[in-house]
KOLDRENKOL-323284 format. One record per residue: x, y, z of N, C-alpha, C in turn; residue in three letters. Coordinates in steps of 0.1 Angstrom, whole numbers, plus 5000, padded with zeros to 4 digits. Example, Ala and Ser with C-alpha at 12.3 -4.5 7.8 and 13.67 -1.06 7.14 Angstrom:
<rs>
513249435078512349555078513249675078ala 512849785071513749895071512950005079ser 
</rs>
This chain:
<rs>
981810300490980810310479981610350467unk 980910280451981610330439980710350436unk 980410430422979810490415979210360408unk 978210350399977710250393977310280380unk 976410370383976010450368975810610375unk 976110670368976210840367975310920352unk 974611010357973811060344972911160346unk 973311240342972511410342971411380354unk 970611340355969911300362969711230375unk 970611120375970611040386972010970386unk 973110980399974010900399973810780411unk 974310680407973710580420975410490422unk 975110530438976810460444976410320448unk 977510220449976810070455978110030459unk 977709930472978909860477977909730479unk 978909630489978309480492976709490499unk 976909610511975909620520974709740518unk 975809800505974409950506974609980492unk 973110080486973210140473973010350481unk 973110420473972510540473972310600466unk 971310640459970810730446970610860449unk 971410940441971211070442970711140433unk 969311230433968711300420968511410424unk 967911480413967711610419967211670430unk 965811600431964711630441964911550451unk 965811400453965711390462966811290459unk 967511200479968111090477968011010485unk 968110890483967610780487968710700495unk 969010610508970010520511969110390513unk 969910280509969410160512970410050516unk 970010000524971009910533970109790541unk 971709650539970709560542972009460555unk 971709420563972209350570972409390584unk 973509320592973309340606973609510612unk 974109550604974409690608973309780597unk 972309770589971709870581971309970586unk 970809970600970210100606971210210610unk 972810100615973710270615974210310602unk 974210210595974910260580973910370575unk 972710320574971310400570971710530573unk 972310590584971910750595973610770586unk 974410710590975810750589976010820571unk 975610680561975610760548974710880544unk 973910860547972510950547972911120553unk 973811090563974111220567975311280561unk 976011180560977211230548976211270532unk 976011200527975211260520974711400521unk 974011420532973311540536974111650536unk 975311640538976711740539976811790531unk 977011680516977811680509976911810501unk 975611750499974411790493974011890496unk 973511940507973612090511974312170512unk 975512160515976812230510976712270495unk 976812170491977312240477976312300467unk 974912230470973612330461973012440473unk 974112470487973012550491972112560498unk 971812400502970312390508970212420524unk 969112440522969112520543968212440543unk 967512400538966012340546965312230534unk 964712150538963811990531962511960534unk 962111950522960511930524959911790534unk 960611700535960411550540962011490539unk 961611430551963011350560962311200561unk 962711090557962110980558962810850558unk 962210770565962910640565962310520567unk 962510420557961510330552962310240554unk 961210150562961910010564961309870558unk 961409750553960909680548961509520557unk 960909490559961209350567960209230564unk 960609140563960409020554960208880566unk 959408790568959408680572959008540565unk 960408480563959708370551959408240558unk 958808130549958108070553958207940543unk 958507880542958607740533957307670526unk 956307700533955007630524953907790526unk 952907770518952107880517951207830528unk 951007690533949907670537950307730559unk 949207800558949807790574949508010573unk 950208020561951008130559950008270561unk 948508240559947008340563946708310578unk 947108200580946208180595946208250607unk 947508360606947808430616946408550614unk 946408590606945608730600944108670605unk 943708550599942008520599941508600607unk 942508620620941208770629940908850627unk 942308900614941909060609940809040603unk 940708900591939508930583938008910590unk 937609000586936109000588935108930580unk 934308870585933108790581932808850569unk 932608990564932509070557933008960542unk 934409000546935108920534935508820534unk 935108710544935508550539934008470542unk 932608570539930908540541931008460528unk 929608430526929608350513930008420500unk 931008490502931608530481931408440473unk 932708300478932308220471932308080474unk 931808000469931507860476932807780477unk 933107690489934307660494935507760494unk 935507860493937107920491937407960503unk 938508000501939508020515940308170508unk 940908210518941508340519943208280509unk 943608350505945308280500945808420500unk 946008550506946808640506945708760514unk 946908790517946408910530946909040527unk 946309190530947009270528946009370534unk 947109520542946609590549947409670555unk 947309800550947909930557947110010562unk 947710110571947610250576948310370575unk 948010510574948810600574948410630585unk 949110710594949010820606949810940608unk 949211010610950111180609949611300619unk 950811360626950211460634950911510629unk 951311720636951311810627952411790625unk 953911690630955011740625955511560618unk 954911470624955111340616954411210611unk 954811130603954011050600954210920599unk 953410820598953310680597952910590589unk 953010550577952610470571953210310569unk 952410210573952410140574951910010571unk 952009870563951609760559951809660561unk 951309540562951809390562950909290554unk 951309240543951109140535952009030529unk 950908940528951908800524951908810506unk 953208740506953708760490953808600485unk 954008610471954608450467955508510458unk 957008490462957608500450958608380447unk 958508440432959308270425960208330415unk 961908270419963108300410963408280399unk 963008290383963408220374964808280367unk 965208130366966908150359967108150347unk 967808240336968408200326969508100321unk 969308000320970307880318970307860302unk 971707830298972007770286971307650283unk 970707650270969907570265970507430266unk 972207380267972707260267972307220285unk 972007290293972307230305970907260315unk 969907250307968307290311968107140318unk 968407050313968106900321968706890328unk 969906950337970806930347970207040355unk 970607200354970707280360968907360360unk 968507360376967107440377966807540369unk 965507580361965407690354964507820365unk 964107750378963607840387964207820401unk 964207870409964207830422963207810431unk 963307740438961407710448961107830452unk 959507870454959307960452959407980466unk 959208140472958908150484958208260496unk 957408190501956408270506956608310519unk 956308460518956508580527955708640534unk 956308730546954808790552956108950554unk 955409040547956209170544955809300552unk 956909330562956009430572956909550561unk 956009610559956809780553956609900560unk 957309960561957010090573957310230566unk 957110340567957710460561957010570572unk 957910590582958010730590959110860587unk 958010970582958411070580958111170586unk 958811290583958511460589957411530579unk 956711600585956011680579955811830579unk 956411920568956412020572957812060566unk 958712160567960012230563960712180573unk 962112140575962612050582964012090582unk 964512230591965912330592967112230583unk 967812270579969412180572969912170588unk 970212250596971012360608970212220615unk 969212180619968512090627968211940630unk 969411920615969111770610970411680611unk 970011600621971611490621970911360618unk 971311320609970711170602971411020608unk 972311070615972810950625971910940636unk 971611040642970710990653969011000650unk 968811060640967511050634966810960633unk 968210900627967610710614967410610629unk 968410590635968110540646966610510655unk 966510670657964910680664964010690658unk 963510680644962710640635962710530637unk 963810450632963510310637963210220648unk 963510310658962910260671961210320671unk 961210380670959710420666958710310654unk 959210270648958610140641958710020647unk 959609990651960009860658958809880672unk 958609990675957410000689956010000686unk 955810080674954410080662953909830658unk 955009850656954809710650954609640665unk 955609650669955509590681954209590692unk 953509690692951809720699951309660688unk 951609680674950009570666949809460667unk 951209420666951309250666951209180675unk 950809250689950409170704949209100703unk 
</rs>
């Protein structure tokens, strides 16, 4: 990891596979590819070292780890039909004449006394537009085709004061995420 930008307030490190922001109140790891879940626990706990050590810290209000996973899809059409059973009559009754559903969305939180679950899946459209030099607009795309998504987001955390002495983020991040991968996995049966 290098530094990227550094500033009274917030320094953020970045390499090919991960960023980490560090502020006062809190810090954040983000990681993306075939290994992100051990990188996730591994920097995260170095981090945690580094950071408690040196300001001190014995204990943290929330411990968390948010996952975001994506399934794309080439045409929009097709892209609601999985959900139609969530929707209720309620909301696809006569609102309005001929229409159809074109986006879905729907979370949960869940919490006992020491952790929690918050959770979503909705379909997205996104579309890439390029800045291209005005001589090469008739050659070179000014967007990319757009592309439609179905976005599972997850965020399981601690609730409560949470020991420094008690916390290893290598094997934490891990069973968080096996913990979501089993949450997702019971809805979507």
């Amino acid at each position: 990891l290098t530094v990227q930008t550094a500033g009274p307030s917030q320094v953020v490190f970045e390499s090919v596979q991960t960023r980490a922001t560090v502020e006062l109140e809190a810090f954040r790891v983000s990681c993306r590819g075939a290994n992100a879940e051990r990188l996730v626990g591994q920097i995260s706990q170095k981090l945690l070292q580094v950071r408690s050590d040196r300001l001190r810290i014995d204990a943290f209000k929330r411990v968390g780890l948010r996952e975001i996973r994506t399934r794309r899809f080439e045409v929009s059409t097709g892209l609601i039909a999985p959900f139609n059973s969530l929707i209720t009559g309620a909301f696809t009754g006569n609102l309005l004449a001929d229409s159809k559903a074109t986006a879905f969305s729907c979370g949960i939180k869940q919490e006992s006394e020491t952790s929690g679950l918050s959770a979503s899946i909705r379909t997205e459209e996104r579309e890439t537009l390029l800045t291209v030099p005005w001589e090469v607009r008739n050659v070179v795309p000014v967007s990319l085709p757009k592309r439609h998504l179905v976005v599972f987001d997850s965020d399981y955390y601690t609730i409560g004061t949470t020991r420094r002495d008690a916390l290893n983020l290598e094997d934490w991040a891990p069973q968080a995420g096996r913990i979501i991968k089993r949450y997702w996995k019971r809805v979507l049966q």
